[in-house]
N, CA and C atoms as a LAMMPS dump frame, in Angstrom:
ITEM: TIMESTEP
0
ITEM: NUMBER OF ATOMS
288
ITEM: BOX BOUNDS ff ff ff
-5.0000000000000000e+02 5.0000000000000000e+02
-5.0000000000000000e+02 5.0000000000000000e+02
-5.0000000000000000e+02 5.0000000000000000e+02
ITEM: ATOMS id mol type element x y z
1 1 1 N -451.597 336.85 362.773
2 1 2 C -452.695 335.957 362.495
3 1 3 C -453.037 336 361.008
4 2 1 N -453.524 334.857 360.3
5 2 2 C -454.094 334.925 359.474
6 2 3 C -455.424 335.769 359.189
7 3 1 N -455.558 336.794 358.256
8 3 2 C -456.789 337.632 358.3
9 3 3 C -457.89 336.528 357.867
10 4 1 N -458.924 337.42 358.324
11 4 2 C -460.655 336.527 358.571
12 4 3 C -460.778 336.243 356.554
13 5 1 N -460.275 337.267 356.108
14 5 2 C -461.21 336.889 354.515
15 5 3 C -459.86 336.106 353.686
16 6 1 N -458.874 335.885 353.992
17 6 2 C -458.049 334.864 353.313
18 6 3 C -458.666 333.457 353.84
19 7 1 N -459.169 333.668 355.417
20 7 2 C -459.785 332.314 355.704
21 7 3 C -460.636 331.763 354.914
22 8 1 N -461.447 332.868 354.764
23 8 2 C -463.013 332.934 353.753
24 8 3 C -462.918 332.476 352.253
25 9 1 N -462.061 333.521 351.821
26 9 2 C -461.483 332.883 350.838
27 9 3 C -461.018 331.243 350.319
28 10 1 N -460.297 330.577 351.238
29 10 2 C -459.475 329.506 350.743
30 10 3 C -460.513 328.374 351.572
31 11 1 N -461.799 328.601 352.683
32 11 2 C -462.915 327.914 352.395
33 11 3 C -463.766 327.47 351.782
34 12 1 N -464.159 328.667 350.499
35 12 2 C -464.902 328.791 350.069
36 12 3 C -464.631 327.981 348.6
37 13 1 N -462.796 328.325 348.391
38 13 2 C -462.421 327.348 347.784
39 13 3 C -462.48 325.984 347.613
40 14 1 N -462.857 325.414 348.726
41 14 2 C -462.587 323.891 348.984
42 14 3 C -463.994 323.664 349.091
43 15 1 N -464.942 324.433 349.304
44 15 2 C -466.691 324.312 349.26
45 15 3 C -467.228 324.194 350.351
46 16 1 N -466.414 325.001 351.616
47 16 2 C -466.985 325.086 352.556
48 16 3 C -467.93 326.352 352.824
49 17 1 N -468.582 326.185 353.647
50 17 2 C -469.4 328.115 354.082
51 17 3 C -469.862 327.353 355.569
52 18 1 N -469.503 328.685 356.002
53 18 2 C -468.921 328.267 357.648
54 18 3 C -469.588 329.796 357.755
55 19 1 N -470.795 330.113 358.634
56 19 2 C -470.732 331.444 358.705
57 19 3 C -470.316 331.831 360.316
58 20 1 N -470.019 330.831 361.084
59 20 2 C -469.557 331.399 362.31
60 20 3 C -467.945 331.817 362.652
61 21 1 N -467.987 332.799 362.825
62 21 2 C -466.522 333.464 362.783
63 21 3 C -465.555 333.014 363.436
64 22 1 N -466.534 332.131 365.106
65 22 2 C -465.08 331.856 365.885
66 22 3 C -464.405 330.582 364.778
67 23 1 N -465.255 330.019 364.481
68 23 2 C -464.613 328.612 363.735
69 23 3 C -463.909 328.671 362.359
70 24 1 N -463.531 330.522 361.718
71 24 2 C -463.099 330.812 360.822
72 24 3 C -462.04 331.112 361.644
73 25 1 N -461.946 331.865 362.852
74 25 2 C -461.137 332.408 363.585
75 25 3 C -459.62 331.28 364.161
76 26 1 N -460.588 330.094 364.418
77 26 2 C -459.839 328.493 364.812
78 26 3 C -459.397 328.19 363.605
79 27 1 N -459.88 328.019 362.507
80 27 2 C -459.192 327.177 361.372
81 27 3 C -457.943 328.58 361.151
82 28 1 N -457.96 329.565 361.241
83 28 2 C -456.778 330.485 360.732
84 28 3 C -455.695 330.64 361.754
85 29 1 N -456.212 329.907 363.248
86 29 2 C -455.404 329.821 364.406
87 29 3 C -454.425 328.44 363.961
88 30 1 N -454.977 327.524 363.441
89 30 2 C -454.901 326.393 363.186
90 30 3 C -453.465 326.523 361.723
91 31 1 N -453.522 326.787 361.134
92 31 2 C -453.193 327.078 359.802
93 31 3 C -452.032 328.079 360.253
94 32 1 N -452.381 329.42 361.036
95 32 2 C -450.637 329.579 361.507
96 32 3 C -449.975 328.701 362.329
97 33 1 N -450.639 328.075 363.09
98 33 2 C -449.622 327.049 363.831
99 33 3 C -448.873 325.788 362.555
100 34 1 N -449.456 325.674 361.835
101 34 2 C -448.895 324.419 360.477
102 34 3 C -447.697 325.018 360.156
103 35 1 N -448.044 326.629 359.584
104 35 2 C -447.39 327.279 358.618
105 35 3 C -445.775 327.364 359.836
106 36 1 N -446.11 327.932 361.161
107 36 2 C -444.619 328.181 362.104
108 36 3 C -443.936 326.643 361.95
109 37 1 N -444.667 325.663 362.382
110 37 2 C -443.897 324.518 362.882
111 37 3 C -442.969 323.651 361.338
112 38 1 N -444.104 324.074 359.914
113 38 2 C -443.444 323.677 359.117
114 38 3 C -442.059 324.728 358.666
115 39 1 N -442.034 326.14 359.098
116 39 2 C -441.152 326.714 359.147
117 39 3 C -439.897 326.295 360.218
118 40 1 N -440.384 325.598 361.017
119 40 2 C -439.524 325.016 362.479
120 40 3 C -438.094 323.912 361.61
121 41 1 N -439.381 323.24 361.575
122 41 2 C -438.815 321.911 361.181
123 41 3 C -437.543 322.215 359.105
124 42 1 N -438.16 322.715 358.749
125 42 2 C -437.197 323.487 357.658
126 42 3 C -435.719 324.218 358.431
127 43 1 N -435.939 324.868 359.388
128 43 2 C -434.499 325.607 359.865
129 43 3 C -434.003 324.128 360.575
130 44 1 N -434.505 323.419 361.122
131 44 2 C -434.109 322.239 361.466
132 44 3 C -433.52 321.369 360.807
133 45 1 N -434.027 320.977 359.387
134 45 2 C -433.313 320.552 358.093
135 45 3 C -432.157 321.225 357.305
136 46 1 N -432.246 322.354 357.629
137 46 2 C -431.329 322.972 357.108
138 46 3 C -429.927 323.067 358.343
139 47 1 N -430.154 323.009 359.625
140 47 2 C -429.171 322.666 360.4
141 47 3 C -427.951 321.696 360.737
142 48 1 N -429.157 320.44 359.686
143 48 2 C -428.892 318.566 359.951
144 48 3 C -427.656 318.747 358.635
145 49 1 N -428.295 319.723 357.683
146 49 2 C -427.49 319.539 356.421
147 49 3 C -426.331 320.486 356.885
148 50 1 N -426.416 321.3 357.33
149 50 2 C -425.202 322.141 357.512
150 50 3 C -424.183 321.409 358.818
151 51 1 N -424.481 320.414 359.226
152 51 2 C -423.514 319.862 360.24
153 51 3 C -422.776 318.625 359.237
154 52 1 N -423.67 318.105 358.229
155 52 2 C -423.219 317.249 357.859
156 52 3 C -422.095 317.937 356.757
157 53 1 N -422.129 318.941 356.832
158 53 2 C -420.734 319.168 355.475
159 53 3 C -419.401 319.543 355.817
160 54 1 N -418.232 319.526 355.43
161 54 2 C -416.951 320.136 355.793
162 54 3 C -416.707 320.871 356.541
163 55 1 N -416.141 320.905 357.353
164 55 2 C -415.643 322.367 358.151
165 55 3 C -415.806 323.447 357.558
166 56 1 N -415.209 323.713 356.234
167 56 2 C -414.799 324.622 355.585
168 56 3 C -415.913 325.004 354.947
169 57 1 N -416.402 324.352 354.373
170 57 2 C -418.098 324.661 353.877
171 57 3 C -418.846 325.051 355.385
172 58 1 N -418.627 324.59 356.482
173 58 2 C -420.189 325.142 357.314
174 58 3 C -419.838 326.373 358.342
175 59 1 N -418.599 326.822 358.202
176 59 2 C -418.038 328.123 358.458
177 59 3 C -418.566 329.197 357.744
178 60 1 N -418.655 328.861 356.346
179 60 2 C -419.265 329.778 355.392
180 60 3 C -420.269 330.242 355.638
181 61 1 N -420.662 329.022 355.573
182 61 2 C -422.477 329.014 355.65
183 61 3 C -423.43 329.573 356.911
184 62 1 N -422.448 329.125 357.917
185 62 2 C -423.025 329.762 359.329
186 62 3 C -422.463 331.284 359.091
187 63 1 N -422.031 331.943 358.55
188 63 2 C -422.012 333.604 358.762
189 63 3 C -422.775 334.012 357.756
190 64 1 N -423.483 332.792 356.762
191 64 2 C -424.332 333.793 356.17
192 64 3 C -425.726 333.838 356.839
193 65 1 N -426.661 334.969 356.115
194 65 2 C -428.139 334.992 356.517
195 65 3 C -428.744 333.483 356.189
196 66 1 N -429.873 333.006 357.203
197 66 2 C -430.23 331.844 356.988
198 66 3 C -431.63 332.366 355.976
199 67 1 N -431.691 331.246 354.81
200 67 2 C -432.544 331.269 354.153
201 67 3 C -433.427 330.094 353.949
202 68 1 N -434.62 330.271 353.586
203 68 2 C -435.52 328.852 353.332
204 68 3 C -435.322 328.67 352.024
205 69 1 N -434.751 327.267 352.144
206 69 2 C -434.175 326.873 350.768
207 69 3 C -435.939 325.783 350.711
208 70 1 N -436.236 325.295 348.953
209 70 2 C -437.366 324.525 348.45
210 70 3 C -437.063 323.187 348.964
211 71 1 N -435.241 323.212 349.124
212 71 2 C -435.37 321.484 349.182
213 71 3 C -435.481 321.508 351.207
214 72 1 N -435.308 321.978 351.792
215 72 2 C -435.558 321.775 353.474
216 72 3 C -436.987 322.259 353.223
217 73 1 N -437.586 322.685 352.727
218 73 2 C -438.877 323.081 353.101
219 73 3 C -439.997 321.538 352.222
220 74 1 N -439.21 321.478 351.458
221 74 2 C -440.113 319.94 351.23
222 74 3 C -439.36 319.035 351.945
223 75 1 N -438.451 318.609 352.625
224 75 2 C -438.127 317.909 353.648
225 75 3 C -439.444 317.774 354.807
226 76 1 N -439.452 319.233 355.284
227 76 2 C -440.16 319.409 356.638
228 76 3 C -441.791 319.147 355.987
229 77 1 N -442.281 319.648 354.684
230 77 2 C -443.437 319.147 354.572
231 77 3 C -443.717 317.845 354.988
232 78 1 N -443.146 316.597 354.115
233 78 2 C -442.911 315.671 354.14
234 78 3 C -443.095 314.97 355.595
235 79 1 N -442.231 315.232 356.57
236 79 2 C -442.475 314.944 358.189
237 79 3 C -443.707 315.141 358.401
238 80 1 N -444.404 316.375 357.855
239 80 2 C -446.007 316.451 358.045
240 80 3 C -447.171 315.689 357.251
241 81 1 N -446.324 315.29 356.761
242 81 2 C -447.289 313.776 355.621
243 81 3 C -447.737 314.966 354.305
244 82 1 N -447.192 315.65 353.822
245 82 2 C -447.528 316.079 352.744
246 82 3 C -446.398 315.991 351.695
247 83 1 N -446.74 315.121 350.705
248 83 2 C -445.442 315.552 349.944
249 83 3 C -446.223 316.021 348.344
250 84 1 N -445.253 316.962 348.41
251 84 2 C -445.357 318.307 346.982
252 84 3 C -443.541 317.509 345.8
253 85 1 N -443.659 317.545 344.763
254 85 2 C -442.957 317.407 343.989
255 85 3 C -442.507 318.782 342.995
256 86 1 N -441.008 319.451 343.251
257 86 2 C -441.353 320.239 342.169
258 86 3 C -441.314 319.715 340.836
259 87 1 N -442.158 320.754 340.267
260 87 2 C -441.667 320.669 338.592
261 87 3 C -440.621 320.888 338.022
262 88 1 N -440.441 320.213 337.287
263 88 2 C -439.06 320.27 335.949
264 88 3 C -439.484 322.202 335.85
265 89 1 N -437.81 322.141 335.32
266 89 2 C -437.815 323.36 334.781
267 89 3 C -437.496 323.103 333.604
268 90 1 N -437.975 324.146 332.611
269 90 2 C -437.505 323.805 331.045
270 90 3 C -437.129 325.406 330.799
271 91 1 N -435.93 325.383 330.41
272 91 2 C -435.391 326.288 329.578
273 91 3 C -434.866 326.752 328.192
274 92 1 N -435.657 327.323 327.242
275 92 2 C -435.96 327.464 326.298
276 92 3 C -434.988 327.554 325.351
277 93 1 N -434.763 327.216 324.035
278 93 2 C -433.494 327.167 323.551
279 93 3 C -433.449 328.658 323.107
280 94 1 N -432.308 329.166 323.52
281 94 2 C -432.43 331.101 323.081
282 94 3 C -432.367 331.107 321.452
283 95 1 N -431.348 329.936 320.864
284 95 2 C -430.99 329.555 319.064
285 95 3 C -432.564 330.17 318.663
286 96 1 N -433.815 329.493 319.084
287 96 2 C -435.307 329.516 318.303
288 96 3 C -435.826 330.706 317.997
């Protein structure tokens, strides 16, 4: 479960104050169920992509450990109506 004062915390952020616990207790019930299913739907994306590649590539890939890659995990956001963009990366010229 999500603990009671990360709830508190990331309420208090958004400008809520809620002092009844069961309804801190529900929103953190609430919030692991997001967090599993958007984890669901990511191994799910990452399945769709691994069928779609070569033999020879998804032999590989199926004996390795499965990992949550950024791009299936903004896939599966996305299905949940959230979409996040990453940022550019900039890498610094080492010459400077």
């Amino acid at each position: 479960t999500i603990p009671d004062q990360v709830v508190d915390h990331n309420l208090e952020k958004a400008g809520c104050d809620c002092p009844d616990l069961r309804v801190k207790r529900l929103i953190g019930i609430a919030a692991k169920k997001m967090v599993f299913e958007v984890c669901n739907y990511a191994i799910a994306h990452r399945q769709h992509h691994i069928q779609g590649l070569p033999a020879s590539k998804r032999k590989a890939l199926k004996n390795k450990a499965q990992t949550l890659e950024m791009e299936h995990l903004l896939m599966a956001l996305r299905d949940k109506g959230i979409y996040l963009n990453k940022p550019p990366f900039y890498v610094s010229d080492p010459k400077k």
